[in-house]
C-alpha positions as CSV (number, residue, x, y, z in Angstrom):
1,X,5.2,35.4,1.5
2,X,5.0,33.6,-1.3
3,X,1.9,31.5,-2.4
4,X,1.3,28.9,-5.1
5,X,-2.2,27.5,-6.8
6,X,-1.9,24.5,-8.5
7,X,-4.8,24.4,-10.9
8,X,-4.0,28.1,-11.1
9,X,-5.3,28.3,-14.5
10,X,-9.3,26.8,-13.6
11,X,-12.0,28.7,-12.1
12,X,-11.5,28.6,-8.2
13,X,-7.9,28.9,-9.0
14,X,-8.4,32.1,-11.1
15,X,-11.0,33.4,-8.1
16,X,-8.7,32.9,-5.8
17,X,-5.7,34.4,-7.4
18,X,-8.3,37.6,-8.4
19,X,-9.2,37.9,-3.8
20,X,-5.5,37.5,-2.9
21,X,-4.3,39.9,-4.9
22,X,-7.1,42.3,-3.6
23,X,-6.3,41.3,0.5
24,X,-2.0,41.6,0.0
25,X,-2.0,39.6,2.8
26,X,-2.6,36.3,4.4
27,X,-1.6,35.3,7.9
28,X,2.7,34.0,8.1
29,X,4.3,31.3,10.1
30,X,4.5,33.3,12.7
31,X,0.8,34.0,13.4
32,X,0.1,37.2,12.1
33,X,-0.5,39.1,8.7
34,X,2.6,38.8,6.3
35,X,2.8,40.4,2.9
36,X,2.0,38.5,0.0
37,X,4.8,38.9,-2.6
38,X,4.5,36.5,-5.3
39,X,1.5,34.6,-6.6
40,X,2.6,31.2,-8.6
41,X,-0.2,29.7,-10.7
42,X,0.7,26.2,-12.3
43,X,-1.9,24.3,-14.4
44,X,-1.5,22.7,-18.0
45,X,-3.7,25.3,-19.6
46,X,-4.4,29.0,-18.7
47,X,-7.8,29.6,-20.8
48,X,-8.3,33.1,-18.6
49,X,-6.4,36.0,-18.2
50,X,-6.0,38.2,-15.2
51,X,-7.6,40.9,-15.2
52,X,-5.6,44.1,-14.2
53,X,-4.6,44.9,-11.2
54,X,-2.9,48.0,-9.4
55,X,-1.3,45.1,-6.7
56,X,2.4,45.2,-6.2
57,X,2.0,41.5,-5.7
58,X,4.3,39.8,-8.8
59,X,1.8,36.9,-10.2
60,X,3.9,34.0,-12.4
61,X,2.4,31.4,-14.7
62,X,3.9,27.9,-15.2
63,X,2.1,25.8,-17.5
64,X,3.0,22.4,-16.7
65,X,1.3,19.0,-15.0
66,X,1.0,18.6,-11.4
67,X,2.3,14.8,-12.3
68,X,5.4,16.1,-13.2
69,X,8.6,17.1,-10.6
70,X,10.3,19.5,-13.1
71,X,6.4,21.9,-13.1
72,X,6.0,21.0,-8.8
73,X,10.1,22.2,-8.0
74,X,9.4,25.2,-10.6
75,X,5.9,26.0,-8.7
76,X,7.7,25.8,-5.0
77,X,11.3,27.0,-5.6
78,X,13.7,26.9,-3.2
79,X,13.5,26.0,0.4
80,X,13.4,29.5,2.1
81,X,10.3,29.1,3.7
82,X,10.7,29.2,7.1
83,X,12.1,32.9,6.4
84,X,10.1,34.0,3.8
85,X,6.4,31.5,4.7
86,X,4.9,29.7,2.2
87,X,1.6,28.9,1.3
88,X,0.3,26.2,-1.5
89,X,-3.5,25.9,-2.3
90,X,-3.6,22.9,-4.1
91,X,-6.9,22.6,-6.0
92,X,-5.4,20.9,-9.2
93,X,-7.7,18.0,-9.9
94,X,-9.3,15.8,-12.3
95,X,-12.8,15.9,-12.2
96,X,-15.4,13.1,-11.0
97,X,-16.5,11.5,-14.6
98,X,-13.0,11.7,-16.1
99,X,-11.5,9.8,-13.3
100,X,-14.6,6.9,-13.8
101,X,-13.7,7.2,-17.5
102,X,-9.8,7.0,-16.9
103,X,-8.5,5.5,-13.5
104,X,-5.1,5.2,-14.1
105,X,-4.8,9.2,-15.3
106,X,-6.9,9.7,-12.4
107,X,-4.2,7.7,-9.9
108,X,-1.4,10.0,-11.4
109,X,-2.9,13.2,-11.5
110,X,-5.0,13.5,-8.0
111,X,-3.0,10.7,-6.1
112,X,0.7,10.6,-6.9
113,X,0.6,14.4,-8.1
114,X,-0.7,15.2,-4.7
115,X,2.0,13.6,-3.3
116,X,4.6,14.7,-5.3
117,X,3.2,18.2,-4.1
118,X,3.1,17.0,-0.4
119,X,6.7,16.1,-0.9
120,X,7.7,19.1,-2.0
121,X,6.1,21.1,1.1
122,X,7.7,19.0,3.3
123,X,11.3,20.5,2.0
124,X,10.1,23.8,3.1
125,X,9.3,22.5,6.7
126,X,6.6,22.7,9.0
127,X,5.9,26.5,8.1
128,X,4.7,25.8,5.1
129,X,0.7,26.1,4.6
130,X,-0.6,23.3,2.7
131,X,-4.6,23.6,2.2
132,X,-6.0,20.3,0.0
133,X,-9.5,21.3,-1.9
134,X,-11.4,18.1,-0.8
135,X,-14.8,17.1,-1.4
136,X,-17.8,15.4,-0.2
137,X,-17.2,12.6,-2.9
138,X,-15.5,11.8,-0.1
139,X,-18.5,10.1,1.1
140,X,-20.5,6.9,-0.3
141,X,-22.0,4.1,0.2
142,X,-24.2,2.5,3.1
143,X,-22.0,5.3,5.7
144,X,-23.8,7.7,4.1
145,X,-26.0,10.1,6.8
146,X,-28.7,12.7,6.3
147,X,-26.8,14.9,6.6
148,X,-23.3,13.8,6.7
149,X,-20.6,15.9,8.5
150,X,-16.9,15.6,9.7
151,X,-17.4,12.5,11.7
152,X,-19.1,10.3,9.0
153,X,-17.0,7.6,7.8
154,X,-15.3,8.2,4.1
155,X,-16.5,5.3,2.0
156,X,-16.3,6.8,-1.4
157,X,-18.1,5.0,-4.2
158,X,-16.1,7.0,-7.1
159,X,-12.3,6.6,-8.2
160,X,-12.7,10.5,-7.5
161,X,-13.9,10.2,-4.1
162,X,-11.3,7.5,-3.5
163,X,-8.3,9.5,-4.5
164,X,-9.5,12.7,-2.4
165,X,-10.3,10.7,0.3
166,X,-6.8,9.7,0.8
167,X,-5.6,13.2,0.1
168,X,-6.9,14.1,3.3
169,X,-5.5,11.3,5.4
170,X,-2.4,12.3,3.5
171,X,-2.2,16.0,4.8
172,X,-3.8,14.3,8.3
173,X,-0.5,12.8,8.5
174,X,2.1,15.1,7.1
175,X,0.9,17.1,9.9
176,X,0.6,14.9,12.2
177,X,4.5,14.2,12.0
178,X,5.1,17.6,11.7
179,X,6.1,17.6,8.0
180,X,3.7,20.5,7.2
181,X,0.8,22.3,8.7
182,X,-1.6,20.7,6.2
183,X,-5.5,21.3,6.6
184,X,-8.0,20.1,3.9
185,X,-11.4,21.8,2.8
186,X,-13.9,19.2,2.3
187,X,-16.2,21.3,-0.8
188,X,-19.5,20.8,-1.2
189,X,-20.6,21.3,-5.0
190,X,-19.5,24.9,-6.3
191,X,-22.0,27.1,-8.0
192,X,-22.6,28.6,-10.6
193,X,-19.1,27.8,-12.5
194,X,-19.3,29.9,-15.8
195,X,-17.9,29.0,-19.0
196,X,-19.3,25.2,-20.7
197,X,-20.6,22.2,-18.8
198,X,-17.5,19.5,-17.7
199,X,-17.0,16.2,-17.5
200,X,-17.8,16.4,-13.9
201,X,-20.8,14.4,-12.9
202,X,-21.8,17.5,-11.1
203,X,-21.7,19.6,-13.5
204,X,-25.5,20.0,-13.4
205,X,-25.5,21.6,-10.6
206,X,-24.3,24.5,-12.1
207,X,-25.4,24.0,-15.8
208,X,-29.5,24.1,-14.5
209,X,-28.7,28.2,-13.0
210,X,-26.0,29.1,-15.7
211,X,-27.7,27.8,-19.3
212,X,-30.9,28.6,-18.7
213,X,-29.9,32.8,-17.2
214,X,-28.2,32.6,-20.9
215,X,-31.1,31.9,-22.5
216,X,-30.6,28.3,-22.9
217,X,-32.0,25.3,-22.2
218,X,-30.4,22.9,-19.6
219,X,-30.7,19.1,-19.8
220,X,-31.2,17.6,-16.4
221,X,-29.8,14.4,-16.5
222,X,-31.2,13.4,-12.8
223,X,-34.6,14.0,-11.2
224,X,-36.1,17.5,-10.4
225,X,-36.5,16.3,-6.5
226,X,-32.4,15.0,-6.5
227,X,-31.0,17.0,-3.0
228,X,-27.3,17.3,-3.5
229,X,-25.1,19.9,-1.3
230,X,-24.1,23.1,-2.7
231,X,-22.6,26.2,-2.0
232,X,-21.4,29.7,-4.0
233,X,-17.6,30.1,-5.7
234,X,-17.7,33.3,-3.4
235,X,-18.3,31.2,-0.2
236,X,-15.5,28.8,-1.3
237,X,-12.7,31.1,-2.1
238,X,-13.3,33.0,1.6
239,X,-13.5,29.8,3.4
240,X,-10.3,28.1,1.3
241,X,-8.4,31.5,3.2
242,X,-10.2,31.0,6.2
243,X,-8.7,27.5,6.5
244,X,-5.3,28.8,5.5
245,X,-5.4,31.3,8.3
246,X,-6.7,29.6,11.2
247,X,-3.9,28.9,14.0
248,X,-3.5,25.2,14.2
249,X,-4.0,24.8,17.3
250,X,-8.1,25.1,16.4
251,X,-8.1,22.2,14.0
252,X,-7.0,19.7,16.4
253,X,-6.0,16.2,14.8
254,X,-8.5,16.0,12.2
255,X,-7.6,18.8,9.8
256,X,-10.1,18.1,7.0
257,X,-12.9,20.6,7.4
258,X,-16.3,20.2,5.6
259,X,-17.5,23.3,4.2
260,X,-21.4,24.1,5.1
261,X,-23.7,23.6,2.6
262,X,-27.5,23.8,1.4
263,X,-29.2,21.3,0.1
264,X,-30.4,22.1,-3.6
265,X,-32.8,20.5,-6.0
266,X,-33.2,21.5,-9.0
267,X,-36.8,22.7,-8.7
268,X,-35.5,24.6,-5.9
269,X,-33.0,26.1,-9.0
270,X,-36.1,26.4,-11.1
271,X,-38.1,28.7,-8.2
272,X,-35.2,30.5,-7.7
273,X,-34.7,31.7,-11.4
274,X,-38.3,32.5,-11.7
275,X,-38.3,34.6,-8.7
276,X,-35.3,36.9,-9.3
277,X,-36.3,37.1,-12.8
278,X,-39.8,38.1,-11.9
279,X,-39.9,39.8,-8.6
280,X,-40.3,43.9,-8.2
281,X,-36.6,44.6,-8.7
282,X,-36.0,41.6,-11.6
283,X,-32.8,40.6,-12.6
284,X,-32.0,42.2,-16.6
285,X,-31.0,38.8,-18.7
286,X,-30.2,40.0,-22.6
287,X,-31.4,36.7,-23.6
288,X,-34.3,35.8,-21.2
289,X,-34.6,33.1,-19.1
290,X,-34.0,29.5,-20.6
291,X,-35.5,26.4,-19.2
292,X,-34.7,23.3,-17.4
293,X,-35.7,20.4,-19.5
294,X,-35.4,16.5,-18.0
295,X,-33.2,14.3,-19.9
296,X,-32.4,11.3,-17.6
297,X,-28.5,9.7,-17.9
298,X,-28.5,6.3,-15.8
299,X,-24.2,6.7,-15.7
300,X,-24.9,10.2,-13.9
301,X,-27.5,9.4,-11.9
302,X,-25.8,6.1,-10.7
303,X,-22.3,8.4,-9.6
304,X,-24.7,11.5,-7.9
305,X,-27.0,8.3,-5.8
306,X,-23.6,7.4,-4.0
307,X,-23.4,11.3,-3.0
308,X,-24.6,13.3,0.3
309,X,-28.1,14.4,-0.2
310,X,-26.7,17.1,3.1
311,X,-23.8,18.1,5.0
312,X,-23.7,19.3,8.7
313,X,-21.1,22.4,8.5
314,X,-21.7,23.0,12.1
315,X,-17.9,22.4,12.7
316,X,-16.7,24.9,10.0
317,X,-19.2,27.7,11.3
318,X,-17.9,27.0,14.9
319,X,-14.3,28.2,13.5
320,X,-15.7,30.9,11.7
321,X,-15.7,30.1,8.3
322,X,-18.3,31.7,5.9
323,X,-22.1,30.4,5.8
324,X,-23.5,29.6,2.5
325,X,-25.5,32.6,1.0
326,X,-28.9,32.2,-0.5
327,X,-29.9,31.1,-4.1
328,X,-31.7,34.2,-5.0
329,X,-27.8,35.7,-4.2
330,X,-25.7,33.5,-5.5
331,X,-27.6,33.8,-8.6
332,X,-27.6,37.6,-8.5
333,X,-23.8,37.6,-7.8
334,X,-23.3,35.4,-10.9
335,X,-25.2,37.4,-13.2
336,X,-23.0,40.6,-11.9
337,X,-19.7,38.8,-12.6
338,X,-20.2,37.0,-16.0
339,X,-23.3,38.1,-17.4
């Protein structure tokens, strides 16, 4: 089998690369476990590297723009896939504040890219695995529920929203016609992403656990009592497998699954930090433990009020996709992998 991440060269790209070449194996066109040959990662810029590995699996690099047909027919290759089974994650994307900042980069990139990608599949045929990283921008405006879940109507309020929004209908129908066997996985916000805060107007969420447990300060730019969904990289990279192995039979027609979630404040964040860097076993920090420090940014807090405040991932845990784990853990498991 051969599989391909666009946006190979980012964080859940790099994650997911790192667990598949540890499993060897994801399930084939035929329903049951098939070999994992060859890992292809394409993204514009590789800032990691890959840590060693005693897999057999054979892991390529193409730097190159999902916009671009030359980088997607290099990714894919040739059309052996109902043979052979192929499987494309695509999680290539621009982020939320760089698509409000630059909507016609944003059109190419996340819509026509996507497409372009789509297309691409559909040469394979109908074995191919397509699984669309989604998210709960998906949702805005006066649908919004408390919580919102699979069923709520997706009236996005952000030109990042907008364009995964119609990413999903997209797989939805390249299914549908048999084109692919497409699923999307609706993501809540992923925490804690290491490395510097993004242009994401999420990027908070992450920057209020991962500044302060390196001894930094994080500026909040939205309210200490803001609920917004979130979940842990770990939980993400199982589930975005999960969805790529269920039999398709399960999804029925709607194949965009939203991942569960907990909903997070950041004084939650700021409890959490105290207590596993105070309790009887504490967590060992080499630079102590920053603050979180309110600094209020109207643009932010005007994208995150069009946001879920919850999500209902009863549908995900019915088809047995991973729950989210608690704070105290996700923080722990952080501060094992990149502190």
């Amino acid at each position: 089998m051969r599989v391909i991440i666009t946006g190979g060269g980012g964080f859940l790209g790099h994650q997911l690369c790192q667990e598949l070449l540890s499993q060897g194996e994801l399930v084939g066109p035929k329903g049951s476990a098939c070999r994992i040959e060859q890992i292809v990662l394409l993204d514009a810029v590789f800032p990691r590297t890959l840590e060693p590995s005693e897999s057999s699996i054979q892991v390529e690099r193409i730097v190159g723009s999902i916009e671009s047909c030359d980088s997607i027919d290099a990714a894919v290759g040739d059309k052996r896939g109902s043979e052979r089974g192929v499987a494309i994650f695509h999680l290539a994307s621009m982020v939320s504040g760089e698509c409000e900042e630059r909507f016609d980069d944003a059109i190419g990139v996340n819509l026509q890219g996507g497409l372009r990608l789509l297309e691409a599949a559909r040469r394979i045929g109908p074995t191919c695995r397509f699984v669309f990283a989604s998210s709960i921008a998906c949702f805005g405006g006066s649908a919004l529920k408390d919580p919102c879940d699979d069923w709520t109507k997706l009236t996005p309020q952000t030109t990042y929203g907008m364009t995964k929004a119609i990413g999903e209908l997209l797989v939805n129908d390249y299914a549908r016609k048999g084109f692919v066997d497409g699923r999307s996985a609706r993501l809540p916000t992923v925490i804690i992403r290491p490395g510097k805060p993004n242009t994401a107007a999420s990027s908070w969420a992450s920057g209020m656990f991962r500044e302060p447990l390196h001894g930094q300060d994080c500026l909040l730019p939205v309210g200490l009592d803001q609920r917004h969904p979130m979940t842990g990289y770990r939980a993400v990279i199982d589930s975005l497998i999960a969805i790529h192995n269920l039999p398709a039979e399960s999804l029925g027609s709607d194949r965009a699954i939203g991942l569960a979630a907990m909903s997070i404040t950041p004084r939650m964040a700021q409890e959490a930090l105290l207590r596993v860097t105070s309790g009887s076993e504490p967590l060992k920090l080499p630079s102590g433990l920053g603050k979180i420090v309110l600094s209020p940014d109207a643009r932010i807090q005007g994208i995150v009020d069009q946001w879920p405040v919850a999500i209902d991932g009863s549908r995900a845990q019915r088809l047995g996709l991973t729950s989210p784990p608690s704070l105290d853990e996700i923080i722990s498991e952080f501060v094992k992998d990149f502190i």
